[in-house]
C-alpha positions in Angstrom: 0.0 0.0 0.0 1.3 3.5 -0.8 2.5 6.2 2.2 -0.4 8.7 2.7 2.4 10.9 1.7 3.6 9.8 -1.5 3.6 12.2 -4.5 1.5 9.5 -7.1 -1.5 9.7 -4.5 -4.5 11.8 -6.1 -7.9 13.3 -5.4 -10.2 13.2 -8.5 -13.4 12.8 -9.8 -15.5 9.8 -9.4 -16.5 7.6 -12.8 -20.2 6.3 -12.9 -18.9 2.9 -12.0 -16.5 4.0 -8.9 -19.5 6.5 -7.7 -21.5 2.9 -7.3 -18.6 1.4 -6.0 -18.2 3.8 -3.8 -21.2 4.0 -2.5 -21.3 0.1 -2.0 -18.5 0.6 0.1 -19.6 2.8 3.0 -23.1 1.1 2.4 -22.4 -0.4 5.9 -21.9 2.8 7.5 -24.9 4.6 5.9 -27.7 2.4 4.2 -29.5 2.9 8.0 -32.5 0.6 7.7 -32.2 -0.5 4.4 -30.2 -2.9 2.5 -27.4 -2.3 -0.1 -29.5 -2.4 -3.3 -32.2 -0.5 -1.2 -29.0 2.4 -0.1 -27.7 1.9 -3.9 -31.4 3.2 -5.0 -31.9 6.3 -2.7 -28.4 7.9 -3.3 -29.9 7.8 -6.8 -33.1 9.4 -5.9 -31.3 11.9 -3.7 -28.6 12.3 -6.9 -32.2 13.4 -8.6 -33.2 16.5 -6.8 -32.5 19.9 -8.0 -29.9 20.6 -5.6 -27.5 17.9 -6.7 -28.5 18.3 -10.4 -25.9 19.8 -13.0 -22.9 19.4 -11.0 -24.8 20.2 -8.0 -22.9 17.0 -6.5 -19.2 15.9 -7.1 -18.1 12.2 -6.1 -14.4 12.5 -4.8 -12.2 9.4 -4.7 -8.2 9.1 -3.2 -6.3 7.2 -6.0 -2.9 5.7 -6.5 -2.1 6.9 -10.4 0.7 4.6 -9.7 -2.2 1.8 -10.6 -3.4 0.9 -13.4 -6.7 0.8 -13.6 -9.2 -2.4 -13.9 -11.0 -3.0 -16.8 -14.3 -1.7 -15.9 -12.0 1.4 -15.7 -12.1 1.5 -12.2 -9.4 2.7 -9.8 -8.8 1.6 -6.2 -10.6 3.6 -4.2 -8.4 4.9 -1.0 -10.7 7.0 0.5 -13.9 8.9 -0.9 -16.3 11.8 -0.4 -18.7 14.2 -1.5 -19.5 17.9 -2.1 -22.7 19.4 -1.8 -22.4 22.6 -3.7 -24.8 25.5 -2.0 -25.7 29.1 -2.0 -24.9 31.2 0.7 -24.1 34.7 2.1 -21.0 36.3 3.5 -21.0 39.7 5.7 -18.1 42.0 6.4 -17.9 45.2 8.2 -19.6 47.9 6.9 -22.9 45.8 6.2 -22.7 44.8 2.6 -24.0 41.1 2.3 -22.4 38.8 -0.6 -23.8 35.6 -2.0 -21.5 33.4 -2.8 -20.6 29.7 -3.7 -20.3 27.8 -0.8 -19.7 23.4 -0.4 -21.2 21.1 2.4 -18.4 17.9 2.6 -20.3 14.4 3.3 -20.0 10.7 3.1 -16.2 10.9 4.2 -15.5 7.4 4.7 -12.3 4.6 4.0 -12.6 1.5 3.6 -11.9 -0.7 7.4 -9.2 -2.7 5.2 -7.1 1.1 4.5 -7.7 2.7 8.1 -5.0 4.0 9.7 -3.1 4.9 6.7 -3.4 8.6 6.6 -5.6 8.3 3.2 -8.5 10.6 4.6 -6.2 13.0 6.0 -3.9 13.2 2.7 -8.2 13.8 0.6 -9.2 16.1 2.7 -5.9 18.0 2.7 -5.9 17.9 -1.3 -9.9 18.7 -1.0 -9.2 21.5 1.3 -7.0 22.9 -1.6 -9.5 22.2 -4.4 -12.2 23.9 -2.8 -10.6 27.3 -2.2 -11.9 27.5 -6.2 -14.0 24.8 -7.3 -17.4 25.6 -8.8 -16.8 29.5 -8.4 -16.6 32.5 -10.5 -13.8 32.5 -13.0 -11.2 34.4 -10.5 -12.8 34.4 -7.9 -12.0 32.3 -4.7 -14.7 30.2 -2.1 -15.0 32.2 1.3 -15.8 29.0 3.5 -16.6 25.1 3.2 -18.9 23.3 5.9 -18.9 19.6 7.4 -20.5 17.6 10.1 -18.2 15.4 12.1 -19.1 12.0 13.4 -16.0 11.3 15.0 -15.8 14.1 17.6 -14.2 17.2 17.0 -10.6 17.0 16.7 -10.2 15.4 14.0 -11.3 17.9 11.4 -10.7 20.5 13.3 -6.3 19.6 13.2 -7.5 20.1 9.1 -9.0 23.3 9.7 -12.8 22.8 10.1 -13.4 24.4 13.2 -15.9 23.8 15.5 -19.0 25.7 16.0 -22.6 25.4 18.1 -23.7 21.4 18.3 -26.8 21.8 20.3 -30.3 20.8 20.2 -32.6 20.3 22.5 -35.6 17.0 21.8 -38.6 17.4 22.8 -40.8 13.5 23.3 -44.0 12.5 21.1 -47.1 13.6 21.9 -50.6 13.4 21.1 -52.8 16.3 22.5 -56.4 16.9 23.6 -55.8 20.2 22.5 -54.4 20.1 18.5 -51.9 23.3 18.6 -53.3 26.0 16.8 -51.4 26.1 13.6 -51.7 25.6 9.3 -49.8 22.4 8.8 -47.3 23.6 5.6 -47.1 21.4 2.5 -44.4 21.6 0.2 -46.5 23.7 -2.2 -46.3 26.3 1.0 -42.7 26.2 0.9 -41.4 28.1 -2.0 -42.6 32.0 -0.8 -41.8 31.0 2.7 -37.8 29.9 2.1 -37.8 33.4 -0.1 -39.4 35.6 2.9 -36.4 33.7 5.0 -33.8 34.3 2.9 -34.8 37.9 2.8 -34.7 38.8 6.6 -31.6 36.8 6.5 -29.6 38.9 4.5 -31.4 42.4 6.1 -30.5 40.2 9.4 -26.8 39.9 8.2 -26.3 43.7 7.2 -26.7 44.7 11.0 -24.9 41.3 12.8 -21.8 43.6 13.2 -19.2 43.6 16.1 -15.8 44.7 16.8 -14.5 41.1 17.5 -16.6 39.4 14.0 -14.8 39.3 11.3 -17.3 37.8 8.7 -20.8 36.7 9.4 -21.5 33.5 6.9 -25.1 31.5 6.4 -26.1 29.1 4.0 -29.0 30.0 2.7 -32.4 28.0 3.8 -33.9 28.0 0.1 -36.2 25.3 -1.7 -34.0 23.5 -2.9 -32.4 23.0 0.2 -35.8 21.7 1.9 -36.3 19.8 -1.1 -33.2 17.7 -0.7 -33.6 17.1 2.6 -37.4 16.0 1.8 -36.6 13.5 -1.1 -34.9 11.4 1.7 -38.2 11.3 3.2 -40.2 10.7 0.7 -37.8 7.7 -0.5 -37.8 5.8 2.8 -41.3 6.4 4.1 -43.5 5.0 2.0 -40.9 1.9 2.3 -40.8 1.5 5.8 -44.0 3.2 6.9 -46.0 2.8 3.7 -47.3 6.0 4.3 -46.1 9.4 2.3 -44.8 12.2 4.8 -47.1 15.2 3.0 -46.8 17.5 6.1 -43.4 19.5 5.9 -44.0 21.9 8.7 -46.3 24.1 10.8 -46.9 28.1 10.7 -48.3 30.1 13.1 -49.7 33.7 13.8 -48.8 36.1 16.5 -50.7 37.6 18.4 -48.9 40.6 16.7 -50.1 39.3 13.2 -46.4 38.5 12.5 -46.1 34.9 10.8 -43.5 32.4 12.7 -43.0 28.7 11.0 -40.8 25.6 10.9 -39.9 23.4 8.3 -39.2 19.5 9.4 -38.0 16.4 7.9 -38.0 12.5 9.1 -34.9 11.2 9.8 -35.6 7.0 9.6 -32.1 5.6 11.4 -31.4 1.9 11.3 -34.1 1.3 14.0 -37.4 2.6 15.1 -35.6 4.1 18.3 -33.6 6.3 16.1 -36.3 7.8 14.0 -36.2 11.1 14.7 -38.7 14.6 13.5 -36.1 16.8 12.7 -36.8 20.7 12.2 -34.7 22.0 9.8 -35.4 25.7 10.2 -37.3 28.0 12.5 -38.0 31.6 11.9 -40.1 34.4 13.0 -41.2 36.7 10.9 -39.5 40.6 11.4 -36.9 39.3 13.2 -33.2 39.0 12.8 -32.2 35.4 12.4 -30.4 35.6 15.9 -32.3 38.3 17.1 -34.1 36.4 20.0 -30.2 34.9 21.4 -30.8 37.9 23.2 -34.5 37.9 23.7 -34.5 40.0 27.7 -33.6 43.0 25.2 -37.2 42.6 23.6 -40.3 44.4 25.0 -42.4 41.9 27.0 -45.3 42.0 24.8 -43.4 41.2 22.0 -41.0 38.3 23.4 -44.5 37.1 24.8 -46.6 36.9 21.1 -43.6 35.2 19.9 -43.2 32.8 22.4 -46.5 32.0 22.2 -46.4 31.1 18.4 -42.9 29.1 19.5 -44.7 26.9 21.7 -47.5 26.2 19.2 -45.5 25.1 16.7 -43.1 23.1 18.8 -46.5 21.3 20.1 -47.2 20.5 16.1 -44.1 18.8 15.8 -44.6 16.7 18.8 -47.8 15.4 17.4 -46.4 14.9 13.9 -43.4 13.1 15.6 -45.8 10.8 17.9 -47.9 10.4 14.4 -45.1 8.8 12.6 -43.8 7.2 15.7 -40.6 9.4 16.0 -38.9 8.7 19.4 -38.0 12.8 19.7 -39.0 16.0 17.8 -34.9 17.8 17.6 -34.1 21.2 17.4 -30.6 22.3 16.4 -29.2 25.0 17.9 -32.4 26.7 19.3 -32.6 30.1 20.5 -33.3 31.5 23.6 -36.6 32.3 22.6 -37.3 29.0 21.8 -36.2 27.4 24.7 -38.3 29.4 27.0 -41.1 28.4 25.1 -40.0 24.6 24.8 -40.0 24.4 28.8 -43.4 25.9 28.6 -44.7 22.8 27.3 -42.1 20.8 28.4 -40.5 22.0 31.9 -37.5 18.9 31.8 -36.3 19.9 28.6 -32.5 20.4 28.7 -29.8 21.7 26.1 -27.7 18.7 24.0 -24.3 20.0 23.6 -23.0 17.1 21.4 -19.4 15.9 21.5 -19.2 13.0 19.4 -21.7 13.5 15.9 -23.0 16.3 13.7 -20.6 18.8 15.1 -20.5 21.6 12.8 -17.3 22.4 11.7 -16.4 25.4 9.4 -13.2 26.0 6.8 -12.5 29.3 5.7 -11.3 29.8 2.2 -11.3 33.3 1.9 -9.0 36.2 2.5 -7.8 36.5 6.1 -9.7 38.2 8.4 -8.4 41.0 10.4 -6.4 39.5 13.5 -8.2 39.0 16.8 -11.7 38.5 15.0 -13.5 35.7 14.5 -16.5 34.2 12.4 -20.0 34.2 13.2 -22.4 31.3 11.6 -26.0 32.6 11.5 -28.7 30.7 11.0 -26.5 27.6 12.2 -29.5 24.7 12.0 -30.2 21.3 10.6 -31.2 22.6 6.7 -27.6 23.2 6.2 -26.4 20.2 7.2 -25.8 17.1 4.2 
């Protein structure tokens, strides 16, 4: 076997064949409840949604060019990967708020029979490189790359993903006398209400200044995003539940008139005890994405209508989640806000700060930032994650 270090190792493109292959080989790691040909058939369903379409996804395989290839035209596959290529929006001082190009890493895996080798250190080291200008403007570089780490955090982070918030707080099942009053969304709902969000995201990002931020970055919670998070859904339960998840989230007024809302997804894990109602994004309308971190600098009335709204919608999720017999409704990263109204419902709940999966980790690719600052994510919840 080569040294991790050695000059004919290479990061390229997958083939059609090795993107199978690939895919058959961290099968065991990701296929959840379903078997291979089962795993084989939803990467190509997810593979179909707009987000990955045109080159929205690139297959990444560690070779040895030392080797010839087999005749499939196949190369040994060291280590592989993916890249998720997604909008997103970078702040600086003075308030001016950039979209840019920016790449979600998944699927990082090496076979057991090549572990301890180095091979997805020396990938993501050449993928780190690659990135600083794949898929951008002629010229132009990338300003920042995102991942979620299984394996803890050091081990990206000695790459240069740092760490950011891992938090959630779950909320159990539960089917209520009372049904919360909300509209439940349907993915028809979707398409004005990811555009409203992406709009008071960027006005959000314009004033999210501070002496000690450098940059503020977000990826941006759009359709497409949803979308690709909902065709995993709609692959898997129909298969294991034989039903068709319709409901993608729940909206509610307050008292105010001001609109708040959530969009969720099903996560199906390898067993019923990991099936899990995941909300991907929560927003309140006229309000800065982060706004309510901070909510004792609200007026009472306010924080209260809000809350309010909150606590309806986290009570829809619960009965979605007990519904589809979800062991937890999850909430990454929640606000203040949304705490205080989760322990209205649900005194015991307590804040997840996880240390060993999902951790969101961040690269920056772009030009240094002044010394002594440092990056703020906005917006940092489960859509962006792939």
């Amino acid at each position: 076997m080569p040294d991790s270090s050695s000059p004919t190792l290479q990061l390229v493109q997958a083939n059609e064949v090795e993107m199978v292959e690939s895919s058959m080989i961290n099968a065991a790691s990701w296929r959840g409840p379903l078997d291979v040909s089962g795993y084989l058939e939803r990467e190509a369903h997810l593979r179909d949604a707009d987000l990955a379409r045109n080159g929205g996804i690139t297959y990444w395989i560690l070779v040895d060019t030392a080797d010839p290839p087999s005749d499939k035209g196949t190369r040994r596959i060291l280590a592989s990967c993916e890249t998720l290529k997604k909008r997103a929006l970078v702040a600086r001082s003075g308030g001016i708020v950039k979209e840019t190009v920016s790449h979600g890493i998944g699927s990082v895996h090496c076979s057991p029979a090549y572990r301890g080798r180095g091979y997805a250190q020396r990938m993501l080291t050449e993928l780190a490189k690659i990135l600083d200008t794949w898929q951008q403007k002629e010229g132009q570089k990338g300003e920042f790359s995102a991942l979620w780490s299984d394996i803890g955090k050091r081990f990206y982070a000695r790459l240069g993903w740092n760490v950011f918030a891992s938090s959630h707080i779950s909320l159990p099942p539960k089917d209520r006398d009372r049904v919360p009053e909300v509209t439940i969304l349907t993915s028809k709902d979707l398409g004005e209400l990811c555009r409203a969000d992406e709009a008071m995201l960027k006005s959000a990002m314009a004033k999210l200044t501070a002496p000690d931020v450098g940059a503020c970055v977000a990826l941006i919670p759009d359709v497409a995003t949803m979308q690709w998070h909902h065709a995993r859904e709609e692959f898997l339960g129909p298969r294991l539940c034989k039903r068709f998840p319709s409901s993608k989230g729940a909206l509610a007024k307050t008292t105010d008139g001001r609109r708040a809302w959530c969009i969720w997804t099903r996560t199906f894990g390898a067993t019923p005890d990991e099936y899990v109602l995941n909300v991907l994004r929560l927003v309140v309308e006229g309000e800065d994405s982060d706004s309510w971190r901070s909510a004792e600098t609200r007026g009472g009335s306010e924080r209260d209508a809000a809350e309010h709204a909150i606590a309806a919608i986290l009570e829809a999720a619960q009965l979605e989640a007990s519904h589809w017999g979800m062991s937890s409704a999850e909430f990454w990263n929640p606000s203040q806000l949304t705490i205080s109204a989760a322990k209205k419902i649900e005194p015991s709940v307590q804040i997840v700060d996880r240390d060993d999966e999902s951790i969101t980790s961040l690269r920056w690719h772009g030009e240094p930032l002044p010394a002594g600052t440092k990056i703020e994510w906005v917006a940092n919840e489960k859509y962006a994650w792939c």
